[in-house]
BAVEX-395139 format. One record per residue (C-alpha): residue number from 0; residue in one letter; x, y, z. Coordinates in pm, 1 decimal, always signed. Example, Ala and Ser with C-alpha at 12.3 -4.5 7.8 and 13.67 -1.06 7.14 Angstrom:
BAVEX-395139
SITE / 0 / A / +1230.0 / -450.0 / +780.0
SITE / 1 / S / +1367.0 / -106.0 / +714.0
***
This chain:
BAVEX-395139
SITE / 0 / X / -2786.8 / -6739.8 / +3328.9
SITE / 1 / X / -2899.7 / -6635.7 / +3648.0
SITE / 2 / X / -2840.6 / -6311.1 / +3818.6
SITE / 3 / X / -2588.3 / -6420.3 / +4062.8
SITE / 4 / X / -2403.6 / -6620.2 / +3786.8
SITE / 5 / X / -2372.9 / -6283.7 / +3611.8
SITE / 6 / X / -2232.9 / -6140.4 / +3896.2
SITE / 7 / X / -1978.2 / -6327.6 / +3966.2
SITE / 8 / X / -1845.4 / -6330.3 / +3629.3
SITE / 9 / X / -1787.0 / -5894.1 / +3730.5
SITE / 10 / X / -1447.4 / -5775.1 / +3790.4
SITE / 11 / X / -1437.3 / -5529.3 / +4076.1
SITE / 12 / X / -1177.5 / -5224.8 / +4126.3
SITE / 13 / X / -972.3 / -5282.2 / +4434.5
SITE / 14 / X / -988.0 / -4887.6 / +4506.6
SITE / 15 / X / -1326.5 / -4765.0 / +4436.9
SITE / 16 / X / -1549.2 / -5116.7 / +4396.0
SITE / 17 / X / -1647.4 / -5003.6 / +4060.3
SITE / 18 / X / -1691.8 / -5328.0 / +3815.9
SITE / 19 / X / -1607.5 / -5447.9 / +3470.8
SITE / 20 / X / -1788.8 / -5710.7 / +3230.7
SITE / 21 / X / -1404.7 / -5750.9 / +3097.0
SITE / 22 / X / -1084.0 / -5803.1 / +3306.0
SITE / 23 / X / -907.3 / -5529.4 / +3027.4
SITE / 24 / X / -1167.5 / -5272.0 / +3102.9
SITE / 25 / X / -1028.8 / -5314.9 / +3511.4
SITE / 26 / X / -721.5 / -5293.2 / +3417.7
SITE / 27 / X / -764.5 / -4991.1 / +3185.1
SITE / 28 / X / -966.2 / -4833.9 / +3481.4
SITE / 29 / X / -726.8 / -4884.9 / +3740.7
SITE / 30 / X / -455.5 / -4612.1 / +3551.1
SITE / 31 / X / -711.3 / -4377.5 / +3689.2
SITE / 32 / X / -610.0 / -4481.8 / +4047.4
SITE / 33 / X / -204.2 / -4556.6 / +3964.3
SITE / 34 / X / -132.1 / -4301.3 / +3771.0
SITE / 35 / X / +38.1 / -4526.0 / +3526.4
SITE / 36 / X / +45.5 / -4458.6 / +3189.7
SITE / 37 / X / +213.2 / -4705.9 / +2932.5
SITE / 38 / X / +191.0 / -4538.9 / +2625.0
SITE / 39 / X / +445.1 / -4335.2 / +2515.5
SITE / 40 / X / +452.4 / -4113.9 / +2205.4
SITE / 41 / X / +727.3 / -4130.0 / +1978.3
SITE / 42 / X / +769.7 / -3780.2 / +1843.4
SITE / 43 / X / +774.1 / -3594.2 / +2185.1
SITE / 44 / X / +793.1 / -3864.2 / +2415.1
SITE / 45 / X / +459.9 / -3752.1 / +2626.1
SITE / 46 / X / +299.9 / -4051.8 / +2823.3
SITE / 47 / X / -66.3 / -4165.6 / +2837.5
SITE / 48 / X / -278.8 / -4426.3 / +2993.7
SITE / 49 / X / -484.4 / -4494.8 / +2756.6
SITE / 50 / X / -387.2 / -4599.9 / +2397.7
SITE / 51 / X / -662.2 / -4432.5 / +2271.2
SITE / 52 / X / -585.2 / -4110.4 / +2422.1
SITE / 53 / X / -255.0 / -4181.1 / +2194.4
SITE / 54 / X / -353.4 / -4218.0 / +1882.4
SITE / 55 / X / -555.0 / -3882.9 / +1917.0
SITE / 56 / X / -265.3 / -3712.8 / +2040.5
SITE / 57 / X / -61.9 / -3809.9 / +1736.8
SITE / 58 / X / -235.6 / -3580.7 / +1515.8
SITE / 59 / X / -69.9 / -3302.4 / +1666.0
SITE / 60 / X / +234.0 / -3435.3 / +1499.7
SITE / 61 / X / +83.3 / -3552.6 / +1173.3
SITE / 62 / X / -207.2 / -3282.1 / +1128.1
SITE / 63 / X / -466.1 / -3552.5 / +1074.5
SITE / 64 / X / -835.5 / -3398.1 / +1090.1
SITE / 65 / X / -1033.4 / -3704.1 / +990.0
SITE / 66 / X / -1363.8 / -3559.8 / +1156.2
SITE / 67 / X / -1515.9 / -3318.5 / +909.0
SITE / 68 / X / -1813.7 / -3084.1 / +1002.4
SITE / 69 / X / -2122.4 / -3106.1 / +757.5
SITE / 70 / X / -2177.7 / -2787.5 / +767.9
SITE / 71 / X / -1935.9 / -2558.1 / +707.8
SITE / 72 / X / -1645.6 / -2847.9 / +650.4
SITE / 73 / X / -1429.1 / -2744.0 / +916.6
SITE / 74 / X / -1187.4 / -3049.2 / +997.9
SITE / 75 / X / -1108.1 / -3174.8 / +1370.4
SITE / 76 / X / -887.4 / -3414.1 / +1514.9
SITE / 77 / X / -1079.7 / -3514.9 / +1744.7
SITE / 78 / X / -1457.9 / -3657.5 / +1749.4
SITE / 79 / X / -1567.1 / -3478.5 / +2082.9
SITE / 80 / X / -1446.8 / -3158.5 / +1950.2
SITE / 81 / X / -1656.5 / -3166.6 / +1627.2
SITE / 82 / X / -1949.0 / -3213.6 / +1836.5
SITE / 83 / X / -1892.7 / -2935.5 / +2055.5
SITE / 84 / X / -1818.2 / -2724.9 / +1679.7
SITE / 85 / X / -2156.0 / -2825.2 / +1591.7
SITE / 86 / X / -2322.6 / -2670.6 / +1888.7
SITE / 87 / X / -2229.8 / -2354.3 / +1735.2
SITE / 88 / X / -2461.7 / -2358.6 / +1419.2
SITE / 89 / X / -2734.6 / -2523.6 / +1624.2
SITE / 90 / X / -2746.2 / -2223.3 / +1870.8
SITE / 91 / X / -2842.2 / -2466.4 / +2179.9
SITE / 92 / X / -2745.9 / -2357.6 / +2520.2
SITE / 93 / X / -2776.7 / -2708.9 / +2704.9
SITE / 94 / X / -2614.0 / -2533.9 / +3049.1
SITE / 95 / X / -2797.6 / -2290.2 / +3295.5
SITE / 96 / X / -2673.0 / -2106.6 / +3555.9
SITE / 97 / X / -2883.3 / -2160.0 / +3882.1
SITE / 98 / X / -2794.1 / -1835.1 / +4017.2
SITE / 99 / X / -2867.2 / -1594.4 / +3681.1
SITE / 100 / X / -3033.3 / -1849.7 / +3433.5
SITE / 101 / X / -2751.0 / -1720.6 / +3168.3
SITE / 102 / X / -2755.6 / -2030.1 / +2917.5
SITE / 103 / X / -2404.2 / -2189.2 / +2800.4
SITE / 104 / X / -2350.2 / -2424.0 / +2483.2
SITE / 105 / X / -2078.4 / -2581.6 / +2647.5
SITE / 106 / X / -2022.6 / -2706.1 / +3035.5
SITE / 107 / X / -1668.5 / -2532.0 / +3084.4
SITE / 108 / X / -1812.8 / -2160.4 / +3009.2
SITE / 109 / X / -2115.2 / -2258.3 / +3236.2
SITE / 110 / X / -1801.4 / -2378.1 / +3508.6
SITE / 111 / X / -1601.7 / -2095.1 / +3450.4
SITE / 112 / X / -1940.3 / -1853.5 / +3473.4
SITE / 113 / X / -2050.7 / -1954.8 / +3766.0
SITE / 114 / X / -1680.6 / -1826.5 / +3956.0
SITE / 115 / X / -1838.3 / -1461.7 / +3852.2
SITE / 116 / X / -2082.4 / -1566.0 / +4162.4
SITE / 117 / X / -1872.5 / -1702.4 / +4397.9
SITE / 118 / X / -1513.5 / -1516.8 / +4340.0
SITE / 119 / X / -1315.0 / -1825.3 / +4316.3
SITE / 120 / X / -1020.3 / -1758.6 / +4123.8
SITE / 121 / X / -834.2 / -2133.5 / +4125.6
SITE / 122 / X / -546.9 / -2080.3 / +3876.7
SITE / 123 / X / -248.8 / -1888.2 / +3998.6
SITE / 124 / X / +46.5 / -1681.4 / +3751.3
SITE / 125 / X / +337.7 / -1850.4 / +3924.8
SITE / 126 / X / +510.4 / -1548.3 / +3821.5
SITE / 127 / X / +328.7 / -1267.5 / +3954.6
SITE / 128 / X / +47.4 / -1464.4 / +4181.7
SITE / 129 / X / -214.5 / -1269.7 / +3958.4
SITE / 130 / X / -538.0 / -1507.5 / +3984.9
SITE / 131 / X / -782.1 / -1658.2 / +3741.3
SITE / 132 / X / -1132.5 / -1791.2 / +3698.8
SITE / 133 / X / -1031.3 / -1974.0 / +3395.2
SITE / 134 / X / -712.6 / -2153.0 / +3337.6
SITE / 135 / X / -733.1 / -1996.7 / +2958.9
SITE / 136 / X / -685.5 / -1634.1 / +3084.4
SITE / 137 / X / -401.0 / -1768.9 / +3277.4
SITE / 138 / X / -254.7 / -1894.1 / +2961.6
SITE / 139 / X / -305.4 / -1631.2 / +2799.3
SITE / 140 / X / -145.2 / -1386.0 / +3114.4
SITE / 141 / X / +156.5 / -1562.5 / +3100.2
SITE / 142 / X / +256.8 / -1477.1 / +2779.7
SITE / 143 / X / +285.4 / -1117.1 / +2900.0
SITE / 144 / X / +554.9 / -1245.4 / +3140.5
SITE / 145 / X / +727.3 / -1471.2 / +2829.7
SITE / 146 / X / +662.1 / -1292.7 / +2505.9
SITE / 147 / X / +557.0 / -1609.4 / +2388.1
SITE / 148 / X / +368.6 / -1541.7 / +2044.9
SITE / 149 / X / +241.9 / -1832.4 / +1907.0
SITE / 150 / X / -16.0 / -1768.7 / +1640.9
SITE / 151 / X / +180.5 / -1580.3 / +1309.4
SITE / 152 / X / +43.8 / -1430.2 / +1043.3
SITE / 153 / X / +109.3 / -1662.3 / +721.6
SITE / 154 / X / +122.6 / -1384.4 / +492.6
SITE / 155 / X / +322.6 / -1139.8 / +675.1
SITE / 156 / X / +491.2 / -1321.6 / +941.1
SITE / 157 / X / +375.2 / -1079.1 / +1273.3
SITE / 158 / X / +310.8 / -1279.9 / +1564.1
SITE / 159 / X / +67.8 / -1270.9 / +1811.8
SITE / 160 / X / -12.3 / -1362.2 / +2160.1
SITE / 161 / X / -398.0 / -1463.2 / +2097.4
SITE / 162 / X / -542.4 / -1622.3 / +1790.7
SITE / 163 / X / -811.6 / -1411.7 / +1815.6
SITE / 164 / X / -611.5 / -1079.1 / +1748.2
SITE / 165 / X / -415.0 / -1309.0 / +1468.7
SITE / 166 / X / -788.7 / -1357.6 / +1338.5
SITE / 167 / X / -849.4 / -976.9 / +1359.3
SITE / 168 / X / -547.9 / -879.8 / +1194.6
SITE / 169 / X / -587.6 / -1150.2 / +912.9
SITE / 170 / X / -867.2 / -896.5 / +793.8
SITE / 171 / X / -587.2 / -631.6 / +725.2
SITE / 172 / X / -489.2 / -825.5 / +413.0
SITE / 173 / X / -808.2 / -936.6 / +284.5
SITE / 174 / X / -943.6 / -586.3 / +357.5
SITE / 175 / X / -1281.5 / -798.9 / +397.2
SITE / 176 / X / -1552.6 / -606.3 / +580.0
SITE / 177 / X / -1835.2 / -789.5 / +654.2
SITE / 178 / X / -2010.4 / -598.6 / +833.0
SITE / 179 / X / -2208.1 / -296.6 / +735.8
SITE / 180 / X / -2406.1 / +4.5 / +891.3
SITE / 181 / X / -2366.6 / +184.3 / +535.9
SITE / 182 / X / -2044.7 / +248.4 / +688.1
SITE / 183 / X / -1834.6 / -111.8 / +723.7
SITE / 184 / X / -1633.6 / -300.4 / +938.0
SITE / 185 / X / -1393.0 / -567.9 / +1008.9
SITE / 186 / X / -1506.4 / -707.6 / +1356.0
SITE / 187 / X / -1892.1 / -762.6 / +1409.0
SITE / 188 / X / -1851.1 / -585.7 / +1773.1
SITE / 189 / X / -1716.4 / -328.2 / +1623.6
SITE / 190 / X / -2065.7 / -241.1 / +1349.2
SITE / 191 / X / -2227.0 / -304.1 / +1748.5
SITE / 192 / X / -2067.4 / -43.6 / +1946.1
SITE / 193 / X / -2089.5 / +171.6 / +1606.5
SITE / 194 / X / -2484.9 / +135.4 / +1609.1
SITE / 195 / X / -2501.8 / +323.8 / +1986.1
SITE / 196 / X / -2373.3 / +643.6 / +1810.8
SITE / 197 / X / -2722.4 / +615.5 / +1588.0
SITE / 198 / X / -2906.6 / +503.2 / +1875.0
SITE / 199 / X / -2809.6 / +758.8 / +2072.6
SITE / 200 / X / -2877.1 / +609.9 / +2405.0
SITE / 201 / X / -2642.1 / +735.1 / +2634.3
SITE / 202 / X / -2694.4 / +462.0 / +2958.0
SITE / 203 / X / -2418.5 / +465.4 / +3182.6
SITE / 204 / X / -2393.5 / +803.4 / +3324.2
SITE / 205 / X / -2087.1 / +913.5 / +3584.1
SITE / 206 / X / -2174.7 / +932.0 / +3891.5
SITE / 207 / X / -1867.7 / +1204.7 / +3966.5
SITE / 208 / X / -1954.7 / +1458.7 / +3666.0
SITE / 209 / X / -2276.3 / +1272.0 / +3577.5
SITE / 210 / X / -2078.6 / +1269.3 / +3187.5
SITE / 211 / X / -2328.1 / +980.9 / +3034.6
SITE / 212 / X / -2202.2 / +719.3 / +2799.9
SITE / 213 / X / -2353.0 / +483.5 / +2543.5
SITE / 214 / X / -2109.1 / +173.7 / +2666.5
SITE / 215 / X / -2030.6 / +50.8 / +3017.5
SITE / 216 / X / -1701.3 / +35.6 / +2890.3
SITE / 217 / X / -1637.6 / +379.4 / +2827.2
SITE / 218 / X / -1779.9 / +462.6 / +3156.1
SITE / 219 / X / -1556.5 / +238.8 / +3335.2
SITE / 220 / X / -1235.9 / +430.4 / +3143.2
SITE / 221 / X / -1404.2 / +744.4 / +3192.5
SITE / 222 / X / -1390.0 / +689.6 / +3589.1
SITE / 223 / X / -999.6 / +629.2 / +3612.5
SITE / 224 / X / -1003.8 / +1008.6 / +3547.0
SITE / 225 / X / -1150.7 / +1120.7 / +3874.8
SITE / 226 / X / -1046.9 / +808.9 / +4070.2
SITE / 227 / X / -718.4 / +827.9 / +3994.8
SITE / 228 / X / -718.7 / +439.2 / +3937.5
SITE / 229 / X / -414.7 / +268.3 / +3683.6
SITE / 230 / X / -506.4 / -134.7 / +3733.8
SITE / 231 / X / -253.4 / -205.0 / +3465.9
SITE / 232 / X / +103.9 / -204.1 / +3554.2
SITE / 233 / X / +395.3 / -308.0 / +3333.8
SITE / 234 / X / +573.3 / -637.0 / +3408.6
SITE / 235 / X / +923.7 / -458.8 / +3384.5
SITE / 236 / X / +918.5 / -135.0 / +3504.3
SITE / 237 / X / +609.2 / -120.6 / +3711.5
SITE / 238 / X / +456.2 / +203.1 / +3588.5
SITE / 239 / X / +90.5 / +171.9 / +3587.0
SITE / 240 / X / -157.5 / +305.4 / +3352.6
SITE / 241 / X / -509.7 / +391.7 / +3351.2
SITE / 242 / X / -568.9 / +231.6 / +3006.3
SITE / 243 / X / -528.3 / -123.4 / +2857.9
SITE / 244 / X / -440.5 / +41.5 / +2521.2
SITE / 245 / X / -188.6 / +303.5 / +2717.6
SITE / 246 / X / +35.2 / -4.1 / +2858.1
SITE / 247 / X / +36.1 / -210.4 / +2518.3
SITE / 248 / X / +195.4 / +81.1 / +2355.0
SITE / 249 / X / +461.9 / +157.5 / +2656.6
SITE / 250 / X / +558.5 / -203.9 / +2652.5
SITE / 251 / X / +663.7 / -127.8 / +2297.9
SITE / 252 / X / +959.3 / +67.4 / +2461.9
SITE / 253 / X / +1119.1 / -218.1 / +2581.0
SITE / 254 / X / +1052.1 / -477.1 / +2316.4
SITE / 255 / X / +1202.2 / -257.2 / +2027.4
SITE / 256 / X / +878.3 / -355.0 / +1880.8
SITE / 257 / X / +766.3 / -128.0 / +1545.5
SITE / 258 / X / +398.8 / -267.0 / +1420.9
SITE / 259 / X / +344.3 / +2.0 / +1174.9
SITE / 260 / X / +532.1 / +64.4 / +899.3
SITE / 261 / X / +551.0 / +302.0 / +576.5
SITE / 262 / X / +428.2 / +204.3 / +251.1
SITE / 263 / X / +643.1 / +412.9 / +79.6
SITE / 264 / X / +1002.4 / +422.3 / +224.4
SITE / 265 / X / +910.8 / +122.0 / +496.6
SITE / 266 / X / +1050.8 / +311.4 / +770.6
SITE / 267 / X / +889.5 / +155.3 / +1069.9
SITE / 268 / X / +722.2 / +302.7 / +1400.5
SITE / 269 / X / +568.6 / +189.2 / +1725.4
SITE / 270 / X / +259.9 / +398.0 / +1734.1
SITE / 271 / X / +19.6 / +419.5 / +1487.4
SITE / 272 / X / +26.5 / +804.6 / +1514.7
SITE / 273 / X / +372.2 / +806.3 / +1469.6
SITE / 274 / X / +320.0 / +673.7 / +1136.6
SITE / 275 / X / +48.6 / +860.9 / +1034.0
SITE / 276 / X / +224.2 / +1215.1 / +1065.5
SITE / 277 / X / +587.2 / +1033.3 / +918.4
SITE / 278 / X / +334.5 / +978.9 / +614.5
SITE / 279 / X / +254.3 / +1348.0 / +569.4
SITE / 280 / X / +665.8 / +1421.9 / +484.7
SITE / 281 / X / +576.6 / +1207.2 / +196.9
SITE / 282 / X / +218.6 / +1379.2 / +40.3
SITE / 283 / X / +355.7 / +1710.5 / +218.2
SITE / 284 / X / +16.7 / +1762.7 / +406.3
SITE / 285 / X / +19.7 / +2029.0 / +669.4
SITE / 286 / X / -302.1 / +2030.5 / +853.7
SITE / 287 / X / -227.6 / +2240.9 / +1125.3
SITE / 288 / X / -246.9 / +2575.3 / +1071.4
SITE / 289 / X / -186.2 / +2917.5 / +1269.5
SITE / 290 / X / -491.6 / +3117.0 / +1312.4
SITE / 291 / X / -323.8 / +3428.0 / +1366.2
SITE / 292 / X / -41.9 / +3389.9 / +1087.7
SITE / 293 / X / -157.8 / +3134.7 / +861.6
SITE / 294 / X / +156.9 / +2951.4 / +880.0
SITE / 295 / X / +80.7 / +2528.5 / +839.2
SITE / 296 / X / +257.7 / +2274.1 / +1004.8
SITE / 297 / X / +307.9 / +1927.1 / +990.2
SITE / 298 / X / +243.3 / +1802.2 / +1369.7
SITE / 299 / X / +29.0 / +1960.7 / +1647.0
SITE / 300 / X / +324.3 / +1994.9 / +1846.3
SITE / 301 / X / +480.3 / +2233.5 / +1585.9
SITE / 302 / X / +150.6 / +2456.5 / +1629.9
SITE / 303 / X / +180.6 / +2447.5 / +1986.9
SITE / 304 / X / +466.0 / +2620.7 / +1963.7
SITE / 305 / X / +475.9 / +2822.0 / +1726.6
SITE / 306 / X / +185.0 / +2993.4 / +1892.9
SITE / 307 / X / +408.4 / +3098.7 / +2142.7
SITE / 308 / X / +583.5 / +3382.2 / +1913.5
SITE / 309 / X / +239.9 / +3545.0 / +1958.5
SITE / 310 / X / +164.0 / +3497.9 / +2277.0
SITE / 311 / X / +507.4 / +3619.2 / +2384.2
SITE / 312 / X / +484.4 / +3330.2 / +2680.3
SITE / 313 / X / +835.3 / +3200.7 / +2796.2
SITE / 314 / X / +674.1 / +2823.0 / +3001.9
SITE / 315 / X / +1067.5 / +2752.6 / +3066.9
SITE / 316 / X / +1347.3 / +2846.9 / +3309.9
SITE / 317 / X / +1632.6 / +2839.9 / +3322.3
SITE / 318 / X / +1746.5 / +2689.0 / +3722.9
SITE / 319 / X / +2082.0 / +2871.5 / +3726.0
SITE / 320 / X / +1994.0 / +3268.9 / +3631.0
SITE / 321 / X / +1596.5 / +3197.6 / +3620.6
SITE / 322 / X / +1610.5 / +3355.2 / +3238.5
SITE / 323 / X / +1279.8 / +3214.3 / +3072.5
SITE / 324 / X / +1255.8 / +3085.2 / +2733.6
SITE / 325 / X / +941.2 / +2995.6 / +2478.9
SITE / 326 / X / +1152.1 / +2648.9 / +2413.9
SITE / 327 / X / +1288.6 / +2387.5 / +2615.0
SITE / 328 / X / +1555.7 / +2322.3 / +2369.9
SITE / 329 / X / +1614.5 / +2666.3 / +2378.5
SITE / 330 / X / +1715.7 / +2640.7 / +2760.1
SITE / 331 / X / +1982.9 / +2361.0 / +2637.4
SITE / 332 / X / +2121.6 / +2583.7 / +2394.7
SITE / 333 / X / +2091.0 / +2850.6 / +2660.3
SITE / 334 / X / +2326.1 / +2675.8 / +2958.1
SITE / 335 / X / +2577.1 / +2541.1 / +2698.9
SITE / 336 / X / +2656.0 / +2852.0 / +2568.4
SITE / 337 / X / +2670.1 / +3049.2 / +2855.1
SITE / 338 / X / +2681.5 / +2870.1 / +3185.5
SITE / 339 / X / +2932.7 / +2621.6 / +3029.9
SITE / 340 / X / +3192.7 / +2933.5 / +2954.0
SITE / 341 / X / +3136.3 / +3087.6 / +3296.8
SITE / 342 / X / +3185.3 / +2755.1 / +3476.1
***
């Protein structure tokens, strides 16, 4: 057959001028251009143009993982995603960036990378305009805004907003710790930072009280105390915090939410410290003491002031006959008693 023969026998896309050996590959092509999509799933009704791009959806529903990694057997429902898995124990790093050479395994992190260059931010919160390099970290961001938790623990039921703090908590009930400096830990970035204390390599130095610290990340918390600086701000009240860690726990005011809980009487609390000095009513530890008396207490604060019946200071006032007391509640007790009568 000659050349032109084969030619003729092409089919050719009305839109683009793309062509097909097969008049079903057209047609299948042409969805691209219509939008149409024929192929409807049963369970949750979601549409598709290609009845291949069906079938693979349908595992969602059924769980089917019929592609199974040689390696470590990890299962995947899809083909394409097994061979991006297997990237992983290969270590290549087919993707450069032209601008910094760093190398990426997959194209997307390379795509997503290369917006560190140019600033471009192209996914949007449509609740609080907030913008993102990756449309991940906007999925992520919006569960602040919903709640929604989707990963849960299967042994204890907590809930999580990222599977990776699900994975990190998982470790909590195995009490596996992999990773070891003769001291061990959970989380391999955590046996990294750990190694900088041995290292002793303090790198990033303040450039207000030239403090120096062994991770950039330290320094960069460190700064928010001279500039003044609180870049996280609560969806619901809008108080703003200098620290990431700060806001997670203040959003626990209006969630109710209690994470940490007794062993022994399962009272529950939402800070970790919290807990920690509830347990000491139960092993009767007092490890604050008085250095003048010798007197223990239970919490800091207790200390604090108690300290005060030897240093004879009076911090509080009262507004309405400017008596001073060592004790706020004292001041309560104080206008209740007396200003209360005379009024």
């Amino acid at each position: 057959m000659s050349s032109n023969q084969t030619e003729s026998h092409l089919y050719s896309c009305v839109f683009c001028d793309q062509k097909f050996k097969y008049e079903s590959s057209l047609k299948t092509h042409t969805r691209t251009h219509t939008g149409e999509k024929p192929f409807s799933c049963g369970t949750c009704q979601k549409m598709f143009s290609h009845k291949c791009n069906l079938d693979i959806h349908k595992r969602i529903h059924t769980g089917e993982k019929p592609f199974s990694c040689d390696i470590c057997q990890k299962l995947f429902s899809h083909k394409g995603n097994l061979t991006k898995h297997k990237i992983i124990h290969t270590g290549e790093k087919p993707f450069s960036c032209v601008i910094c050479q760093k190398m990426f395994s997959y194209k997307t992190h390379l795509t997503g990378h290369i917006r560190i260059h140019t600033g471009e931010c192209p996914y949007s919160c449509p609740v609080c305009q907030q913008t993102f390099t990756r449309k991940s970290n906007l999925n992520v961001h919006v569960r602040t805004h919903t709640g929604e938790k989707p990963f849960s623990c299967d042994i204890c039921q907590r809930s999580f907003s990222r599977k990776a703090h699900l994975d990190r908590h998982k470790v909590t009930h195995s009490g596996e710790k992999p990773f070891s400096c003769q001291k061990t830990f959970s989380q391999e970035g955590t046996l990294g930072k750990h190694k900088t204390i041995h290292i002793g390599k303090h790198q990033y130095s303040c450039s207000f009280c030239k403090k120096s610290f062994t991770q950039k990340s330290n320094l960069e918390m460190h700064v928010r105390t001279h500039s003044g600086v609180k870049p996280f701000s609560c969806d619901i009240c809008q108080k703003s915090f200098s620290q990431k860690n700060d806001l997670s726990k203040h959003i626990r005011i209006h969630t109710g939410e209690k994470p940490f809980s007794c062993d022994i009487c399962k009272k529950t609390f939402s800070q970790k410290h919290n807990l920690e000095t509830h347990a000491k009513t139960h092993t009767g530890e007092k490890t604050f003491f008085c250095d003048v008396c010798q007197t223990t207490f239970l919490r800091k604060h207790d200390l604090d002031r108690h300290k005060l019946i030897h240093t004879g200071e009076k911090p509080f006032s009262c507004q309405l006959c400017k008596k001073r007391f060592a004790r706020k509640d004292h001041i309560t007790k104080h206008i209740a008693s007396i200003h209360a009568v005379t009024n």
